[in-house]
C-alpha positions, 0 to 999 in steps of 0.5 A: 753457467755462472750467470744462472744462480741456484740450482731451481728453475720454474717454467711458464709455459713449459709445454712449448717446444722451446721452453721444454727444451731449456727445461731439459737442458737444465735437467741434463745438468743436474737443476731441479725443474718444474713448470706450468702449462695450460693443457697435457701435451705428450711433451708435458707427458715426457717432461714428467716422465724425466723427472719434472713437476708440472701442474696444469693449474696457475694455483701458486699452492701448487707449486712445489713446496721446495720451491715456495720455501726458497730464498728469491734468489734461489729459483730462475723463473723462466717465461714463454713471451706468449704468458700474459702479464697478469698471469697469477704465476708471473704476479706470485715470482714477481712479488716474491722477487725472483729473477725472471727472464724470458726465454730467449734470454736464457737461450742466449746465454747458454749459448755463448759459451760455444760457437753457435750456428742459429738458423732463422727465417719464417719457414723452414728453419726448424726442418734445417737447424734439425737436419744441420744437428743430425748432419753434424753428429752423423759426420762425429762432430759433436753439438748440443742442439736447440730444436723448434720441433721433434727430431724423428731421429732423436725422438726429442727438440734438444740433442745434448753431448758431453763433448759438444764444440759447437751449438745449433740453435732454431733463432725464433722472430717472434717477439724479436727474440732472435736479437738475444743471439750472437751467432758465429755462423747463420742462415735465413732460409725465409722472410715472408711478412709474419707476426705483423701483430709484432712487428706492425708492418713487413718493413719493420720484420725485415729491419729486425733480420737485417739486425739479427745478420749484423749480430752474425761474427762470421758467414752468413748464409740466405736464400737467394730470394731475399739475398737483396736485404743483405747485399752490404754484408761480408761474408754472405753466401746465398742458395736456392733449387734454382741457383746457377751459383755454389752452393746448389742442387742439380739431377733431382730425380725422385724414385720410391718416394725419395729424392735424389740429386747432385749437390755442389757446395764449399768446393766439392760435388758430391754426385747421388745423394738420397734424402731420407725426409720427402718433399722438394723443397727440403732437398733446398733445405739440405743444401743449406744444411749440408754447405755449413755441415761440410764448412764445420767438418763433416766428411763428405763420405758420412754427409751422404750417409746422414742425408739418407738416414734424416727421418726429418722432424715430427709434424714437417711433410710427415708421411703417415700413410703411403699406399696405392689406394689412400696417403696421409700427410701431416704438416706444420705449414700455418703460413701461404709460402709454406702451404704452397710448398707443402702442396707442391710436395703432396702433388708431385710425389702423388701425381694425378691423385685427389688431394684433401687438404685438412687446415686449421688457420693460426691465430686472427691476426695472421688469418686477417693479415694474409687472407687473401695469399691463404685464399689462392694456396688453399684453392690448388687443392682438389677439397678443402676441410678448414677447421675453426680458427686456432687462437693461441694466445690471441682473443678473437678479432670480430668478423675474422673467422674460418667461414669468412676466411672460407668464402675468399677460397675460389673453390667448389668442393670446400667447407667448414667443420668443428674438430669434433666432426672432422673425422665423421667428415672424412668417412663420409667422403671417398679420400686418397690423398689426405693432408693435414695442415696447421700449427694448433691442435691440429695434431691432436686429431691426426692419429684418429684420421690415420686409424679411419683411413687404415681401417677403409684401406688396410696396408 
């Protein structure tokens, strides 16, 4: 670690999922970390409870005197992409001179001193890089993991062992910041255009993955739908539910909520497996997630175990409640692929049951960029709540809103509510099968959804 000098590291934008995990990492390490975020989030809420300094306000009197007192060399200032430039916090290290890295660059070099797996894709990579890193300590092969998502088994987004040989990483495309790695092994689940107010164009993201892979050393794993942008690569494997080819799944039965199914991988075939996590395309999922566990070392005899006991990752088809008269359903999906197989998963572990689909649109641009595949998505859905659009770090677009967005829905049972009525909403509707879906603060409103429905129906 030589490249990070002092001992003081001050995060812009350490309630992020990434950012908080760095801000661990470091910790675990004996640094002295503090930070900046704009709201309280249970992870700023666990940061401070670790021993962490986080304010709530971009006053630089507030941040810690010992770091204000340090020499400019002495404090590493990490940022999210996301923290404006004129953010006075950003303004106070600049002009105070201090090292400033994004933090994809500091992911970057923290892993290079070990073989790191990165998995990207445009969904579906935080449930297999969490999957792969349970996988992988479950089978005694020790990793450190960075994690786009809470592990349910690990309650954390970072998994960090002493004895670690091999890093599991979650390579983000936003802002292109997967480019700061150089992976031994990956795998692209998904690359359905995202983040066109990045990249401009579809064209423009696939050339960015393509120069991801050629940073890949070694195997390089993808789904076999977009296998057609990598097919001058060496060392290229591809999977998919459907695939005639190894690695795949075969016999997916679904029994008390669980599925289970055959898997065929690195030459062996592994019969009855159970997955603990639901929802059918995580079973495509694991079939990524276990081909490069068995390729790193993981027994087949402790590979089924850690399939079975994978709780998955907060947030991703997360069952809250599961009973004959009322289900919730809380999801990240914020993209039409991801409602789609979302959807697909609530309707087939609850058939024939009404489903109402709670979404809360992320960011303008994506709305305006992918109206119309959001419109079909949401409209398989028996009812539709959609919430205000989530800005994030964007400013409103004129005419992009949630009621435009509302009336391309070919749907009838359908509208609009503020956060603040939602739950008012769904009292006053007869619900079953109720399922959240959203990448803002869509969260927030999910445990006051999961006490209305257990009061209506006790379990």
């Amino acid at each position: 670690m030589s490249q990070f000098i002092g001992n003081r590291f001050f995060f812009i934008g350490i309630g992020g999922i990434g950012m908080s995990g760095l801000a661990r990492y470091f910790r675990r390490r004996g640094a002295q970390v503090a930070g900046y975020d704009r709201t309280p989030s249970e992870l700023t809420n666990q940061l401070q409870s670790e021993g962490v300094e986080v304010q709530f306000n971009e006053r630089t009197e507030l941040i810690p005197e010992a770091y204000r007192n340090a020499a400019s060399g002495e404090v590493m200032v990490v940022r999210t992409p996301a923290v404006p430039v004129s953010s006075p916090l950003l303004k106070y290290w600049e002009e105070k001179g201090a090292r400033i890295l994004k933090r994809a660059e500091v992911l970057g070099m923290i892993t290079r001193d070990k073989p790191t797996i990165a998995v990207a894709g445009t969904h579906g990579k935080t449930t297999v890089s969490t999957m792969l890193a349970h996988l992988l300590t479950a089978g005694k092969v020790p990793c450190n993991a960075f994690l786009g998502g809470i592990s349910a088994n690990y309650g954390t987004n970072v998994l960090l062992n002493d004895d670690a040989a091999i890093n599991v990483v979650e390579a983000d495309e936003y802002d292109r910041s997967f480019l700061q790695l150089c992976p031994a092994q990956s795998i692209i689940t998904a690359m359905d255009p995202d983040h066109l107010d990045i990249y401009g164009t579809p064209e423009a993201m696939f050339e960015a993955y393509t120069e991801f892979a050629v940073q890949c050393d070694g195997p390089l794993l993808v789904h076999e739908r977009i296998a057609r942008h990598f097919e001058h690569r060496t060392q290229l494997g591809t999977y998919s539910l459907d695939s005639r080819h190894e690695p795949r799944a075969e016999n997916i039965t679904i029994a008390n909520g669980r599925y289970h199914f055959d898997l065929i991988a690195e030459g062996q075939v592994l019969r009855g497996l159970t997955l603990g996590m639901p929802g059918r395309h995580n079973v495509e999922n694991a079939i990524a997630a276990s081909t490069v566990a068995l390729r790193l070392g993981v027994p087949p005899d402790l590979l089924r175990l850690g399939l079975a006991s994978f709780r998955g990752v907060a947030r991703r088809f997360e069952t809250r409640i599961s009973g004959p008269r009322v289900a919730l359903i809380d999801d990240y999906a914020h993209h039409p692929k991801e409602l789609d197989a979302c959807i697909a998963s609530v309707r087939e572990l609850y058939p024939g049951r009404k489903v109402t689909g709670v979404f809360q649109p992320h960011l303008f641009t994506r709305t305006r960029d992918l109206a119309a595949d959001f419109a079909r998505s949401l409209s398989v859905l028996d009812e539709l709540l959609l919430l205000p659009i989530y800005p994030a770090r964007e400013e409103p677009i004129p005419g992009i809103t949630s009621e435009w967005l509302l009336e391309q829905v070919p749907m009838d049972k359908k509208s609009c509510v503020a956060g603040t009525a939602l739950v008012e909403a769904l009292a006053s509707r007869t619900v079953d099968v109720v399922v959240t879906m959203g990448a803002g603060d869509i969260d927030r409103l999910v445990p006051p959804i999961e006490r209305l429905l257990n009061e209506r129906h006790p379990q």
